[in-house]
C-alpha positions, 0 to 999 in steps of 0.5 A, a space after each residue: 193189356 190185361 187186368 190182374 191181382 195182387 192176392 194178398 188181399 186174399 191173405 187169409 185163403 191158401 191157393 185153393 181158396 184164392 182161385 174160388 175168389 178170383 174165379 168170381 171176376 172173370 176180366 181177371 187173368 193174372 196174379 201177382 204172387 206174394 212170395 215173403 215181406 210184407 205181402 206173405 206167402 200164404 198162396 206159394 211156398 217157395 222153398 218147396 217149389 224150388 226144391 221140386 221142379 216138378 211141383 213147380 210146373 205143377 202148380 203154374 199148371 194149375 193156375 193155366 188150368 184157372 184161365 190164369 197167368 203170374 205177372 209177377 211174384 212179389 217180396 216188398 221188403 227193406 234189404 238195405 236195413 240197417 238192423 244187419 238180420 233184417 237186410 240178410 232176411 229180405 235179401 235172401 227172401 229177394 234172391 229166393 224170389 228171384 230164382 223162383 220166377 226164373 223157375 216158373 218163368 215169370 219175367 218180374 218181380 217187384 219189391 221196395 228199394 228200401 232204406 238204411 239208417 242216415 248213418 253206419 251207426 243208425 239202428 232204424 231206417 232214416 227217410 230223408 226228405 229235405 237237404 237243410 239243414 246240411 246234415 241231412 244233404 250228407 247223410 242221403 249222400 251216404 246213403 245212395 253211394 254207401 248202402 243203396 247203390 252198392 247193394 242195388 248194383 249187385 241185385 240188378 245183375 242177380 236178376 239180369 244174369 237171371 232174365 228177370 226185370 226188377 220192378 221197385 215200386 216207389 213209395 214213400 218211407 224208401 229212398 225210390 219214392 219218385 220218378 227221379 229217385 227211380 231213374 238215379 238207380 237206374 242209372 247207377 245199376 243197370 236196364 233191369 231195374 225198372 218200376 212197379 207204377 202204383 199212382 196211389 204212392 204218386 198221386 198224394 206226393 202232388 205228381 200228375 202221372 201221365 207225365 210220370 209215365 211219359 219220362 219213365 218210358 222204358 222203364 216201367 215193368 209192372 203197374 199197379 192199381 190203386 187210388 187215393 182220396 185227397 182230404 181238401 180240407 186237411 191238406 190246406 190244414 196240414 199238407 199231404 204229409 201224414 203220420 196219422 194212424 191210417 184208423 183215423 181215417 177223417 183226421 187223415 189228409 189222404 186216404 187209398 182208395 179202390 179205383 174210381 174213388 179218389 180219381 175220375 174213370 176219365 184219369 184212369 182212362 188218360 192213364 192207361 193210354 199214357 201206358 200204351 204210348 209208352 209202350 206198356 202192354 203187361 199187367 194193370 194188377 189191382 191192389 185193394 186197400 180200401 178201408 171204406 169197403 169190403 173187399 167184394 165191394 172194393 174189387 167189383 167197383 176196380 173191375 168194373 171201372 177198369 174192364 171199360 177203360 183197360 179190356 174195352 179200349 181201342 189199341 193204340 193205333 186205332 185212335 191216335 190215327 
């Protein structure tokens, strides 16, 4: 395995500005690249790269030239919206990325499933998350064999016919939020439709993700890390689901966290052995959201806990022999 990142939390910096950054880590050795969505693009410029194969090579030399790879190229976006503009929109930043990680040859790329409406009629997206009363049973119904599907089946063939593995990062608000919700895409589309594993997105929902990644065997394409704090208090008060402002911060029943800061370095430890038994050899890619630090201090406190337990550990064969 190796240690990598999500850049846009350098979003602020171009290229140049971001490798002086990631140059500050040196355990670092792969970028996940925001490519449009929410992530941006301030660090790629697609249309250009694509346009010119030259610059293209230009620029994965580059960072080769910084000791660095791309584990993936990133376009989170809702390409089943039910504002039709909205779903053209990151449907064409989907396909755009798609070709451009067959251009760079980067094998992944990671996105959000998204969410329709619960209906044709529906102007904003409708995230269901109990079948009674029955309305909302046919209205998830409708929204896997009408619009997730469909949409789903066409994109998986995109990326395949492109030799590109999809990676969906579960995450509640989207109709992929679980591993069950992700494995009944899989099922339904295709063997290139994997996920993007971020235990932070898990963790607060209740599931224990050595298990997770034990039934997602075969299926996991990317790995992101990050953690989450569990506000016991606020939870035997309200339950982990959560509207607050992420500003409220001491209101909130949970909260992101750099690695080590919501989960011990032994759960990260039994985490990144579950991936190896899976068969998982790729990116661990770092994402900082942490509101509690800076992001020097957030990076310094995930590398530092993952360098030990990801670039120090013994290979598989050496310990469960």
């Amino acid at each position: 395995m190796k240690l990598g990142l999500f850049t846009p939390v350098f979003g602020s910096l171009n290229l140049e500005g971001l490798l002086s950054e990631v140059a500050r880590y040196p355990e670092i050795t792969a970028l996940e690249i925001g490519c449009g969505g929410w992530p941006g693009s301030s660090h790629i410029d697609p249309e250009a790269l694509l346009a010119n194969p030259a610059a293209a090579r230009e620029y994965r030399s580059r960072l080769a030239d910084a000791g660095l790879s791309i584990s993936a190229l990133s376009c989170h976006g809702n390409p089943v919206h039910p504002d039709a503009a909205i779903a053209a929109r990151d449907h064409a930043t989907f396909e755009r990325t798609v070709q451009l990680a067959q251009a760079l040859e980067v094998p992944v790329v990671v996105t959000f499933s998204g969410c329709p409406g619960g209906s044709a009629a529906d102007a904003t997206p409708n995230w269901i998350t109990t079948s009674w009363p029955p309305e909302y049973l046919q209205s998830l119904e409708w929204q896997w064999n009408e619009r997730l599907i469909p949409y789903w089946k066409k994109a998986e063939k995109l990326a395949s016919d492109a030799g590109i593995k999809i990676a969906l990062e579960a995450h509640p608000g989207f109709c992929v939020y679980n591993t069950e919700t992700l494995l009944r895409l899989r099922a339904a589309t295709g063997p290139s439709l994997g996920i993007n594993l971020d235990p932070s997105h898990l963790w607060w929902q209740g599931m224990e993700i050595p298990t997770v990644i034990s039934t997602l065997k075969g299926s996991i394409f990317h790995v992101h890390a990050k953690d989450v704090f569990h506000n016991r208090s606020m939870i035997a008060r309200n339950g982990v689901l959560d509207t607050k402002s992420y500003r409220e911060m001491d209101q909130r029943s949970w909260l992101f966290r750099s690695v080590g800061w919501g989960h011990s370095e032994s759960e990260w430890k039994h985490i990144v052995s579950s991936l190896r038994l899976a068969g998982y050899d790729y990116a661990i890619s770092i994402e900082h959201e942490d509101a509690l630090m800076s992001i020097h201090e957030g990076l310094s406190s995930a590398v530092g806990l993952l360098s030990r337990v990801v670039l120090k550990a013994p290979a598989v064969d050496a310990w469960w022999t």
